[in-house]
C-alpha positions as CSV (number, residue, x, y, z in Angstrom):
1,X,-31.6,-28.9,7.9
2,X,-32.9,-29.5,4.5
3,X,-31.6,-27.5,0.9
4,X,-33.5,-28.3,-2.5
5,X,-33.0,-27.3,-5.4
6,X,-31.3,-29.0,-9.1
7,X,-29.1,-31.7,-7.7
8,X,-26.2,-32.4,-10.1
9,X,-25.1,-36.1,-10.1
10,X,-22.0,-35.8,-11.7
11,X,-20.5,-39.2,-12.1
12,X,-24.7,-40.1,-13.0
13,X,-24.4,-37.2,-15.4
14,X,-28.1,-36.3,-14.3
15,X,-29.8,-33.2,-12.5
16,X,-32.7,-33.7,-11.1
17,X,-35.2,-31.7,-8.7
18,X,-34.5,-33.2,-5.3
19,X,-34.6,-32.3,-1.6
20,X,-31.3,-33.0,0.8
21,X,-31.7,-33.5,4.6
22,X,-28.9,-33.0,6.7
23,X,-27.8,-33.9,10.5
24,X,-24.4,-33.3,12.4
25,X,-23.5,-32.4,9.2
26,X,-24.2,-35.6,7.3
27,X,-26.4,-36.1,4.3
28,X,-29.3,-38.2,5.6
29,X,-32.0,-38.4,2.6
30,X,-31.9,-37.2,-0.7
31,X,-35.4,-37.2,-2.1
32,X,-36.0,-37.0,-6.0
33,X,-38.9,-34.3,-5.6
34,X,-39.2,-33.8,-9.7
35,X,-37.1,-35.7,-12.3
36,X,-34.8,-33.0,-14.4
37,X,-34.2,-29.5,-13.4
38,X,-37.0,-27.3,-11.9
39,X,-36.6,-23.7,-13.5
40,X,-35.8,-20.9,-11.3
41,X,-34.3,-23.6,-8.5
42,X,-30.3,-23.2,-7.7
43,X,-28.2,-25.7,-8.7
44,X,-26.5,-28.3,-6.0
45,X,-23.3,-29.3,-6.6
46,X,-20.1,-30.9,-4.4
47,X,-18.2,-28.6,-3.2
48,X,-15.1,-27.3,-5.7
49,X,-11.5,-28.4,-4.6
50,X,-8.3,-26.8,-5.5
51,X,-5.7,-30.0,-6.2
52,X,-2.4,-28.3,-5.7
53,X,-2.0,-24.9,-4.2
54,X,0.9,-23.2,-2.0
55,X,-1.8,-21.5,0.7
56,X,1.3,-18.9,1.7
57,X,1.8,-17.6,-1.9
58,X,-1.5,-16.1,-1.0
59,X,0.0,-14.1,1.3
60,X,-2.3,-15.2,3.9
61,X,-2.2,-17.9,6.8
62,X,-4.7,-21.3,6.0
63,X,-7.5,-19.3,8.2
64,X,-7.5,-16.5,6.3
65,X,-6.9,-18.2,2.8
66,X,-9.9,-20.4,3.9
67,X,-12.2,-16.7,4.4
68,X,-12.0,-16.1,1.0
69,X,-12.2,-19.2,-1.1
70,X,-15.2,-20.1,0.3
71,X,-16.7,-17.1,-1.2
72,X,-16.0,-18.5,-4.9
73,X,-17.6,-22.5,-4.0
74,X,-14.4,-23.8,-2.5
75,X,-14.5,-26.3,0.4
76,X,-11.4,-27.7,0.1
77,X,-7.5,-28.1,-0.9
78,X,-4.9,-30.2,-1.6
79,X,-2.1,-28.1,0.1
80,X,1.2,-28.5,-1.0
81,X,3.5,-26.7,2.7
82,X,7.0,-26.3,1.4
83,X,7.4,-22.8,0.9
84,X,7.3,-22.4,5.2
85,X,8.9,-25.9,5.1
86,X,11.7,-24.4,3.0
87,X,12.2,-21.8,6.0
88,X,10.8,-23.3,9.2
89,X,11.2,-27.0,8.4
90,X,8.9,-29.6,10.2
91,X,7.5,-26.6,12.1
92,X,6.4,-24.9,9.9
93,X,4.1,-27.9,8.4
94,X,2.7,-28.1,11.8
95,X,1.6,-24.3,12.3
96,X,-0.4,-24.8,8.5
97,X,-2.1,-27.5,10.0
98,X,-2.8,-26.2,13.5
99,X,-4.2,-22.8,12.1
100,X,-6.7,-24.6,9.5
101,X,-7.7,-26.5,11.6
102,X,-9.3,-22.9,13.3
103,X,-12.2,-22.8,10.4
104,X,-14.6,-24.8,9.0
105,X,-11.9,-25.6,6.3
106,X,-11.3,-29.1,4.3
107,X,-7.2,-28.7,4.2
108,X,-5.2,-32.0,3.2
109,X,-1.7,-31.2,3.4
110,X,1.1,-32.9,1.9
111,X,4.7,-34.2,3.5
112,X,7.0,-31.8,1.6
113,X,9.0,-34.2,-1.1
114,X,12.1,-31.2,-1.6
115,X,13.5,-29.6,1.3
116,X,15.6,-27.9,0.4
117,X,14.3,-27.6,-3.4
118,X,18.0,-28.2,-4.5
119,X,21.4,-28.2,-3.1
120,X,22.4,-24.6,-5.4
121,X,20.8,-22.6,-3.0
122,X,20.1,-21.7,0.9
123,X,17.4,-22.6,2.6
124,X,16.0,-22.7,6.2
125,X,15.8,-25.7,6.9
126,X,15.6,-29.2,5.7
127,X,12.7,-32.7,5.8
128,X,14.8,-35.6,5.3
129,X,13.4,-38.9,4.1
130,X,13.1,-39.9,8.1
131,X,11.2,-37.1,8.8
132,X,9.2,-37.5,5.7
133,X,8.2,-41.2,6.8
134,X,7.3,-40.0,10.2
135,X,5.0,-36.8,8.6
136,X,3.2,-39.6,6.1
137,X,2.2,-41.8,9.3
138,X,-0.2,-39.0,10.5
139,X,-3.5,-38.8,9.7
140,X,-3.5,-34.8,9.2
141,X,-1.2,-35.8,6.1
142,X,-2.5,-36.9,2.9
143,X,0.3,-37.4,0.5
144,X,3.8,-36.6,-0.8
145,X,4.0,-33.4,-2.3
146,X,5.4,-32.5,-5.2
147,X,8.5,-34.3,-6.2
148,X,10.7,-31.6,-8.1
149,X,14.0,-33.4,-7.9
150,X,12.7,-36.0,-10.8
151,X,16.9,-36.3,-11.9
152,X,16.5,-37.9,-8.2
153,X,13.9,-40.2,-9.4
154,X,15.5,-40.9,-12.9
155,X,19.2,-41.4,-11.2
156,X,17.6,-43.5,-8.4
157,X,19.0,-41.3,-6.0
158,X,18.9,-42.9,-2.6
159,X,17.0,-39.8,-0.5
160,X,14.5,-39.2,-3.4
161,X,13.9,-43.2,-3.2
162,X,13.6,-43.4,0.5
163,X,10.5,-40.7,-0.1
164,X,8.6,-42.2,-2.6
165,X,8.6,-45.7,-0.7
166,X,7.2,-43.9,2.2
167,X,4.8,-43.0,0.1
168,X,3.8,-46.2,-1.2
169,X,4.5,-48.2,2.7
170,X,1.3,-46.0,3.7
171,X,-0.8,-46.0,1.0
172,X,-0.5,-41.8,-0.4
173,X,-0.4,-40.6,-3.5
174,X,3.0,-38.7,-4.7
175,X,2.3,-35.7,-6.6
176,X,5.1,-34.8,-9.6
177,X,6.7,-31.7,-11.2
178,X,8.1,-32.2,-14.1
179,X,8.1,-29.5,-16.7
180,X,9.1,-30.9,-20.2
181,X,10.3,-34.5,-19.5
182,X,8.8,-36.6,-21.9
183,X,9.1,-39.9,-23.6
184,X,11.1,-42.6,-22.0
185,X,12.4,-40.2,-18.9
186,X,8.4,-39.4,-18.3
187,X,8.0,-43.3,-18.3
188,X,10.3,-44.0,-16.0
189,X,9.6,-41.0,-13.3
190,X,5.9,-42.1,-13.5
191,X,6.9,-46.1,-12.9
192,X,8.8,-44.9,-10.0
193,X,5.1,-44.2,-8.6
194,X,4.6,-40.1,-9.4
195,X,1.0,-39.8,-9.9
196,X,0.3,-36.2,-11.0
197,X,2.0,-33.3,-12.5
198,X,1.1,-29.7,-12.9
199,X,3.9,-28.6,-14.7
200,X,3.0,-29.2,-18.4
201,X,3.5,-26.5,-20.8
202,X,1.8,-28.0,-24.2
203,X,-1.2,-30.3,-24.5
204,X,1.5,-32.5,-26.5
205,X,3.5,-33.2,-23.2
206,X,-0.1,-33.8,-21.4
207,X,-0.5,-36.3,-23.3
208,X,2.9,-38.2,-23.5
209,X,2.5,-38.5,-19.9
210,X,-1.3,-39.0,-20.3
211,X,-0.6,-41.9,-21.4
212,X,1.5,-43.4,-19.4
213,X,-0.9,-43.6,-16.5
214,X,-0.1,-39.9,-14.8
215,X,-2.9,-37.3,-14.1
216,X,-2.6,-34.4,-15.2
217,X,-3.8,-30.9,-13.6
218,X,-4.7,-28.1,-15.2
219,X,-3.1,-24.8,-13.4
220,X,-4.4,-21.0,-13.6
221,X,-2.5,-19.4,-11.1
222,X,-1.5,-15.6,-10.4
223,X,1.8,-16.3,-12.9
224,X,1.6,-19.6,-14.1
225,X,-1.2,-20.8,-16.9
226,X,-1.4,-23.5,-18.8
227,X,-5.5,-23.5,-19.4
228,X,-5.7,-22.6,-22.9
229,X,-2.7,-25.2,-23.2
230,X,-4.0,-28.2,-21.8
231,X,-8.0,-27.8,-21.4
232,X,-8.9,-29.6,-24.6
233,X,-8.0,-32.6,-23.1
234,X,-10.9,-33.0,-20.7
235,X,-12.6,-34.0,-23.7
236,X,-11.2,-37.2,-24.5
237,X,-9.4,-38.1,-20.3
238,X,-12.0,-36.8,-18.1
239,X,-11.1,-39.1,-15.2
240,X,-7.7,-38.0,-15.5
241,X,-7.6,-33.9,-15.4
242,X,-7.9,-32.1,-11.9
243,X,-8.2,-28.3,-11.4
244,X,-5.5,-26.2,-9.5
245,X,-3.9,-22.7,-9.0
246,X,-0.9,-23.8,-7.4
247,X,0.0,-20.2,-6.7
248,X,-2.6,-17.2,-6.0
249,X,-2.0,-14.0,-4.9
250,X,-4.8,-12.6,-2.3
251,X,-6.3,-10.5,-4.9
252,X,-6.6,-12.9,-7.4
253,X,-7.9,-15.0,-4.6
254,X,-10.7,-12.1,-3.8
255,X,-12.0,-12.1,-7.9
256,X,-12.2,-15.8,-8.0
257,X,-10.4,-19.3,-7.8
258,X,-11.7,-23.0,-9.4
259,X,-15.6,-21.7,-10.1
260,X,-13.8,-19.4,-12.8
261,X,-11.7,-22.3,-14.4
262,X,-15.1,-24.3,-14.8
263,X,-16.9,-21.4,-16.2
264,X,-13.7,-21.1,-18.6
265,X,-14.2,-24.6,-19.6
266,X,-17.7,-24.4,-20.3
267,X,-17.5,-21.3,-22.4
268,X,-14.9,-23.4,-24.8
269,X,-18.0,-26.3,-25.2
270,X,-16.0,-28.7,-22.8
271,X,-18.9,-30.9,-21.4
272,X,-20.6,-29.4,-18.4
273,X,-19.9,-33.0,-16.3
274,X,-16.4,-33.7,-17.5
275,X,-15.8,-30.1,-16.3
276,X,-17.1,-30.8,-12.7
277,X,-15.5,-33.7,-12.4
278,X,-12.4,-31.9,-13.2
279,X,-13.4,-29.6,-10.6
280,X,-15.3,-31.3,-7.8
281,X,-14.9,-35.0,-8.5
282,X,-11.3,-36.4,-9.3
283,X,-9.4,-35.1,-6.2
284,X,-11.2,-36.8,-3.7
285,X,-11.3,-40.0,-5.4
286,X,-7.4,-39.3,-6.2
287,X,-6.0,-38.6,-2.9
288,X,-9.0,-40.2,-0.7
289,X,-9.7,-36.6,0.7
290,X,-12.2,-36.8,3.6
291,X,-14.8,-34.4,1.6
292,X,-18.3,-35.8,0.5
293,X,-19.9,-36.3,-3.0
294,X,-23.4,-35.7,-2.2
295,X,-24.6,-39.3,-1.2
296,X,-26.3,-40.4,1.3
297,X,-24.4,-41.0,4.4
298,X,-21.2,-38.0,3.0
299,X,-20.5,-34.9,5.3
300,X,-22.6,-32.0,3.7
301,X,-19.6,-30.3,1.5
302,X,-22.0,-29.3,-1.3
303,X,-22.7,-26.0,-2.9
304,X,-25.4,-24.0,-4.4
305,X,-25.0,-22.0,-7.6
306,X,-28.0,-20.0,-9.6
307,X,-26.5,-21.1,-13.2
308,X,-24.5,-23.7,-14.7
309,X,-22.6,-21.2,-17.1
310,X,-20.7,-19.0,-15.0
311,X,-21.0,-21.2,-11.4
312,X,-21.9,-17.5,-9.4
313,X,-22.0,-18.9,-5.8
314,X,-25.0,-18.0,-4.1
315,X,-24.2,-20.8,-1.1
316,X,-21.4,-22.9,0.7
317,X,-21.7,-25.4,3.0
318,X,-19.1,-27.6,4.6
319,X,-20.3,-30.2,7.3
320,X,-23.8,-28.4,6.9
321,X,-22.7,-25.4,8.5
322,X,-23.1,-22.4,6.2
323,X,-19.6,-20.9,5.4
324,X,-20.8,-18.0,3.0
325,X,-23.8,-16.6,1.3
326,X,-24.0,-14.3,-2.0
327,X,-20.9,-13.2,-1.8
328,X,-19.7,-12.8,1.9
329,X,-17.7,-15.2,3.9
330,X,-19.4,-16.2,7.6
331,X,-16.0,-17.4,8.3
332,X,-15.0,-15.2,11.2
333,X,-11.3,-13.4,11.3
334,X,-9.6,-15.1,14.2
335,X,-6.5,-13.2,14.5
336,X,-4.9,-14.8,17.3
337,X,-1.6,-15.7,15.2
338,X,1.6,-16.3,16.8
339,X,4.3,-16.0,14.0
340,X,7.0,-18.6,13.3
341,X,9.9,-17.3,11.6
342,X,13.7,-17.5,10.4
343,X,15.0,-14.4,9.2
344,X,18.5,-13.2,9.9
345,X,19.6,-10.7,7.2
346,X,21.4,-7.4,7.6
347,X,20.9,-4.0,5.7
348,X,22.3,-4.2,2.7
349,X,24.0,-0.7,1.4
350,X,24.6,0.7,-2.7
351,X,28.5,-0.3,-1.9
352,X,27.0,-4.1,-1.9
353,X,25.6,-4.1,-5.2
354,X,27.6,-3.4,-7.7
355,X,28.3,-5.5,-10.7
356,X,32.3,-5.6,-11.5
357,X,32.9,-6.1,-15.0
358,X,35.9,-8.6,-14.8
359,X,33.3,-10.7,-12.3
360,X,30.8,-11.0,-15.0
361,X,30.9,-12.9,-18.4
362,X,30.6,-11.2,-21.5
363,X,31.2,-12.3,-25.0
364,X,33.8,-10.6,-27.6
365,X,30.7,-8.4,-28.6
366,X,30.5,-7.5,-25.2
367,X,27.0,-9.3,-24.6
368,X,26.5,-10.6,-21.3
369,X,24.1,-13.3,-20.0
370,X,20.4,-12.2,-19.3
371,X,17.3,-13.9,-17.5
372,X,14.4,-12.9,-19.8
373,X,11.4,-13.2,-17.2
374,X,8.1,-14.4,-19.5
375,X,4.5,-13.3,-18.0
376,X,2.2,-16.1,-17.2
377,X,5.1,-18.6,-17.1
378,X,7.7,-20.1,-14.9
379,X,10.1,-21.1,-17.2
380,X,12.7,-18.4,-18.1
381,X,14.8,-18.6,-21.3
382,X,18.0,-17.5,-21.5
383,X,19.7,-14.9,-23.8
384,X,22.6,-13.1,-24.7
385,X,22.3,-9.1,-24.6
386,X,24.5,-6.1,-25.3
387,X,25.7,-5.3,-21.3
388,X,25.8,-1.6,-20.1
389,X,29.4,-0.7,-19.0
390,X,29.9,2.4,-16.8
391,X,33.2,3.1,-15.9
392,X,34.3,-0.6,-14.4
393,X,31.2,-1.6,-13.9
394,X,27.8,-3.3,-15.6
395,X,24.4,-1.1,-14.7
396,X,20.6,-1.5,-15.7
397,X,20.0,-0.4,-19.2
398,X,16.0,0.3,-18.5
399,X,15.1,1.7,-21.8
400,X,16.4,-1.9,-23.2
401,X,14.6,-3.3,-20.5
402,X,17.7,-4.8,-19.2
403,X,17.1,-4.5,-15.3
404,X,19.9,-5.6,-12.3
405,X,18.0,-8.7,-10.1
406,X,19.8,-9.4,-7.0
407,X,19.3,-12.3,-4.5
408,X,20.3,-11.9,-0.8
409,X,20.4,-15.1,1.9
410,X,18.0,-14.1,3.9
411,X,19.1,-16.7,6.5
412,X,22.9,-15.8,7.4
413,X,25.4,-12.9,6.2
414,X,26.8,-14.2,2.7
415,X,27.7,-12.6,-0.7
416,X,24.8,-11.1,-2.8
417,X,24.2,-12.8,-6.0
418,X,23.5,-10.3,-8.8
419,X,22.8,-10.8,-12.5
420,X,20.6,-8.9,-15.4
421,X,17.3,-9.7,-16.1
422,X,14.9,-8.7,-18.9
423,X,10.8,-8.3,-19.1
424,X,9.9,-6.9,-16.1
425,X,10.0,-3.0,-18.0
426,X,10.8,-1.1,-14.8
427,X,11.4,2.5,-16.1
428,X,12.4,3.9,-12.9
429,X,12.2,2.3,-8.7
430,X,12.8,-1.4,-7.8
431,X,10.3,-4.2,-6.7
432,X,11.6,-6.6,-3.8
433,X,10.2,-9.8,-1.9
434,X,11.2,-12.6,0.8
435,X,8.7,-14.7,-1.2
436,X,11.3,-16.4,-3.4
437,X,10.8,-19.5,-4.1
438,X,11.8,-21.7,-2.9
439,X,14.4,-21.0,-0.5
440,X,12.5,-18.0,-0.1
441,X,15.5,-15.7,0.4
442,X,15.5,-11.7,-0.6
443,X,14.8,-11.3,-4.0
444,X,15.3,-7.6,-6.1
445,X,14.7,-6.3,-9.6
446,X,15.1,-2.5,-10.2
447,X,16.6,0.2,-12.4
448,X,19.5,1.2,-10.0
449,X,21.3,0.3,-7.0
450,X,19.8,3.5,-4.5
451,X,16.1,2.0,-5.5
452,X,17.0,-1.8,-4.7
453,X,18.7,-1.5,-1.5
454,X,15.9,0.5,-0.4
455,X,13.4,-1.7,-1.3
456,X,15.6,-4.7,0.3
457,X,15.8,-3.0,3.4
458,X,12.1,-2.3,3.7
459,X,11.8,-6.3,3.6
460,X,14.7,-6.8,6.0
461,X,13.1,-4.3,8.7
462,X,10.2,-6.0,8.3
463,X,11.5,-9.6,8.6
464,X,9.8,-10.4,5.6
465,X,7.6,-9.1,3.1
466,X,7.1,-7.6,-0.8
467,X,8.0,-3.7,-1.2
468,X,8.5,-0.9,-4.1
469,X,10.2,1.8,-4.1
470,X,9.6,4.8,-6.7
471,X,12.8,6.7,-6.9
472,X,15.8,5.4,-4.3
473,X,13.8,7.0,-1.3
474,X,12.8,4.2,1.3
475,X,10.3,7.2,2.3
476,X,9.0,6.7,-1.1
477,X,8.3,3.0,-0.7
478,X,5.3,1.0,0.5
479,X,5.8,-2.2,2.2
480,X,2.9,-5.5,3.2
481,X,4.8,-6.9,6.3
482,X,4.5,-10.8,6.4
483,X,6.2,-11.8,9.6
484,X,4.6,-15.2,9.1
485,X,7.7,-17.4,7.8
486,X,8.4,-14.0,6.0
487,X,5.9,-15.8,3.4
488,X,2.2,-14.7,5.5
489,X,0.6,-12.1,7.2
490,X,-1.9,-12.8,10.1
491,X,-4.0,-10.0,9.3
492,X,-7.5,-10.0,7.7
493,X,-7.3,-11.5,4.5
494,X,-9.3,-8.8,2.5
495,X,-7.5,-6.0,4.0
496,X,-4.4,-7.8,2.8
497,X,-5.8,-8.1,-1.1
498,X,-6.7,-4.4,-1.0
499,X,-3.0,-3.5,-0.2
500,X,-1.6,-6.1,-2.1
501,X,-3.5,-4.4,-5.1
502,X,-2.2,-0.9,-4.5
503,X,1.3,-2.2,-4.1
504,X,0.7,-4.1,-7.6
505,X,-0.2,-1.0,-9.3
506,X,2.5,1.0,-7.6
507,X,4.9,-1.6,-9.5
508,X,2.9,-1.0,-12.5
509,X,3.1,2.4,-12.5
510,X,7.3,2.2,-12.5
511,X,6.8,0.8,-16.3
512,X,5.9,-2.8,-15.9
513,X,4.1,-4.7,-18.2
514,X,3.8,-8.0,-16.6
515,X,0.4,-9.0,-15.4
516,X,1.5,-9.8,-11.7
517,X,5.1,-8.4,-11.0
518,X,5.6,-9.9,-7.8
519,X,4.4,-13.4,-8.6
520,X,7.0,-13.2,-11.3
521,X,9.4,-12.1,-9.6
522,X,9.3,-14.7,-6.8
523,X,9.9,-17.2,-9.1
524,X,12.6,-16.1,-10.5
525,X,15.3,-18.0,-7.6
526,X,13.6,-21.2,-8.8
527,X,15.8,-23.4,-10.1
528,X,13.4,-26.4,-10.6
529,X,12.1,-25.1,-13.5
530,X,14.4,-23.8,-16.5
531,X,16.2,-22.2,-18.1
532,X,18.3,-20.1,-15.9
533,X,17.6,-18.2,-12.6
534,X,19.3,-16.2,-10.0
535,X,19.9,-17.7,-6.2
536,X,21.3,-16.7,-3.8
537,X,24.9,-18.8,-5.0
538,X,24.9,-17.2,-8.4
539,X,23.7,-17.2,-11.6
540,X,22.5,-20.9,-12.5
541,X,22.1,-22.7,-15.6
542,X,19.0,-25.3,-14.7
543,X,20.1,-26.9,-17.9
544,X,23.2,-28.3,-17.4
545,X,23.0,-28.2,-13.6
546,X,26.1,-25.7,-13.1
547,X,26.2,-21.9,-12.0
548,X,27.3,-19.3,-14.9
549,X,28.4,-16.5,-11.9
550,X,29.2,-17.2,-8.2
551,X,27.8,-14.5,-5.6
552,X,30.4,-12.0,-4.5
């Protein structure tokens, strides 16, 4: 096989009119046929690699997540498993594995660093740091994943220790997350041997921990952003910056993924080859992924694109073999899925939901303690607003936009947490979702107590999966099933996008303003990331550590 065209030679910053010949998917010759570009001729570049993304907040399994990135230049991912590790433990790793390894997909999955994600909340499972040295001796495992618990790593904490050292015994980079430490803290949780984060929220913070050695990856997810933030800094660490979406729904996934972040870049005036190797470049070299950089003697991972402006796709190749053309994925649906799951919740009823006055705090002024949910972010901030009594009871206030959220274990019968949540602009129905991360139990936001324990029960009959309801009816609901760790579906991946995107609108059309209401909604039990959020314990203060409400 042989592909010409404008080979880009990123780390040689040239592009040059060449032919490539390929066998058993190898590069064998690459033959300068013209020096600079030929007009008219597609562009060749390596192939784009997402550097930290959660495959099942796409909804789909790695097969079907692999169908559509393709499409958009991407070859391969650095795959963080911990949302099914959260629920199905060491299992569940195994079954992300075993169904990429289906397709003619580059996944490099991590050991999961933080299961559970903290001891405030109920999970499925649990990876101690034995089980974590075992995963890090395979080959199919490529690094740590993200280490959340960095008051482990500043306290020395003996488990969190144990990790990182198994880490660093077989030679694999540990990926961070660790919004807002800065300074000395930073310094120290980096020395420990964290070699990433993806959690910065100002280009200020980049750079504090810029400096001290980290990498630092720029994310544009289906919630969380930090682009505009942080993208300025390619200019003057271009060795140092990596790409990611860390979480993408399936339609999201459909429009686009990393060729869109590189044709954001260049439309700011970063330079075109400090953008791709952002894009194409820094993860391989970081985490000594098995994907090639168009040499001589690399597998065939490369990609062909008609401009160098907005990176339209017109091929994809991975080992040589052609994985999509203008716009359609030759990846073929495989469908033979057999779902792993842990899901043991009962129907919930109106009687369970409730919010007793004497059980929750309010001030002298009678102002009570509120999440206020902020689009495009994770972090929440916490505020102080005038509750709605009725009778002996709090209720949703929706035309102050103060909604009830409730969390229910998803995992064993146990008290519902319950608290009040702002920005989600629900005028009438309730949104609810087992993707919650990152215990992943139920979590619920709606106007009134009919609408969300009909939208909970949808999930529950479904043993996972994200549902609206319009008016208190169940009839009136729409469910997407994901029996798959109650986090995937098995089905095809573009059927799953389109009804993901009506049941987007249909949360829309209750009043909601946010740009993805379920994204935001499923982060909204984690309590890695501050200020305060709901699990399934109580009300928690990820501050101070401590829980402002118990469940009841």
């Amino acid at each position: 096989m042989t592909i010409k065209g404008n080979l880009v030679a990123i780390l040689a910053s040239r592009i040059d009119y060449s032919e490539i010949t390929v066998e058993n998917g190898i590069i064998q010759t690459i033959t300068l046929l013209q020096e600079g570009p030929l007009a008219g001729a597609p562009y060749i570049l390596p192939g784009f690699i997402d550097s930290h993304v959660h495959i099942e907040s796409s909804m789909l399994v790695p097969a079907e997540f692999a169908r559509l990135a393709v499409v958009h230049g991407t070859v391969a991912t650095i795959s963080d498993p911990h949302e099914i590790a959260n629920v199905c433990g060491v299992a569940g790793v195994d079954f992300m594995i075993e169904n990429g390894k289906q397709v003619p997909f580059k996944f490099h999955f991590g050991a999961p660093s933080c299961v559970p994600a903290t001891i405030f909340e109920t999970a499925g499972a649990a990876i101690n740091s034995e089980d974590v040295d075992e995963l890090l001796t395979r080959k199919d495992i490529y690094y740590l994943s993200e280490m959340m618990n960095y008051p482990g790593v500043l306290h020395g904490d003996s488990e969190v220790m144990k990790k990182i050292a198994a880490a660093r015994k077989w030679g694999k980079p540990v990926d961070g997350h660790a919004p807002g430490l800065r300074g000395e803290m930073a310094q120290q949780y980096i020395a420990a041997g964290i070699s990433t984060d993806h959690e910065c929220f100002t280009a200020a913070e980049a750079l504090d921990k810029l400096q001290y050695g980290m990498k630092i990856l720029i994310r544009e997810g289906s919630a969380a952003k930090n682009f505009d933030a942080l993208i300025e800094l390619l200019h003057d660490y271009p060795e140092h910056i990596l790409f990611c979406s860390d979480d993408k729904h399936p339609d999201s996934l459909v429009e686009s993924h990393i060729n869109a972040l590189c044709a954001r870049a260049i439309q700011k005036g970063l330079p075109l080859f400090a953008v791709l190797r952002a894009a194409c470049i820094n993860p391989v070299l970081h985490y000594s992924m098995e994907v090639g950089l168009l040499r001589e003697g690399d597998s065939a991972d490369c990609i062909l694109v008609s401009n160098l402006e907005n990176f339209e796709v017109a091929a994809t190749y991975i080992n040589g073999c052609l994985v999509a053309e203008n716009g359609v994925s030759l990846i073929e649906t495989n469908g033979q899925v057999t779902p792993l799951n842990a899901f043991a919740a009962n129907p919930v009823s109106v009687s369970d939901l409730p919010i007793p006055f004497s059980s929750y705090p309010s001030d002298e002024e009678g102002r009570i303690p509120v999440i206020q949910a902020l689009d495009g972010q994770l972090i929440t901030h916490r505020m102080y607003c005038k509750g709605n009594r009725q009778a002996n009871e709090w209720i949703s206030n929706p035309g102050e936009d103060l909604l009830k959220i409730v969390v229910v274990n998803r995992y064993h019968p146990a008290p519902i947490a319950k608290a009040f949540v702002q920005g989600f602009g629900f005028k009438k129905g309730a949104i609810a979702s087992s993707v919650a991360h990152d215990s992943h139990n139920i979590v619920a936001v709606g106007v009134d107590d009919e609408s969300i324990a009909a939208a909970i029960n949808l999930v529950i009959q479904s043993r996972g999966g994200v549902s609206c309801v319009k008016d208190g009816d169940h009839l009136n609901g729409m469910i997407i099933s994901l029996p798959v760790g109650g986090l995937m579906s098995a089905e095809n991946g573009y059927r799953v996008a389109e009804r993901y995107t009506a049941i987007d609108q249909m949360a829309k059309n209750l009043g909601s303003q946010l740009s993805a209401p379920f994204m935001t909604l499923s982060f909204m039990a984690l309590l890695v990331i501050p200020h305060i959020k709901l699990s399934d314990r109580g009300l928690f203060n990820g501050d101070n550590f401590t829980f402002v409400t118990a469940a009841s």
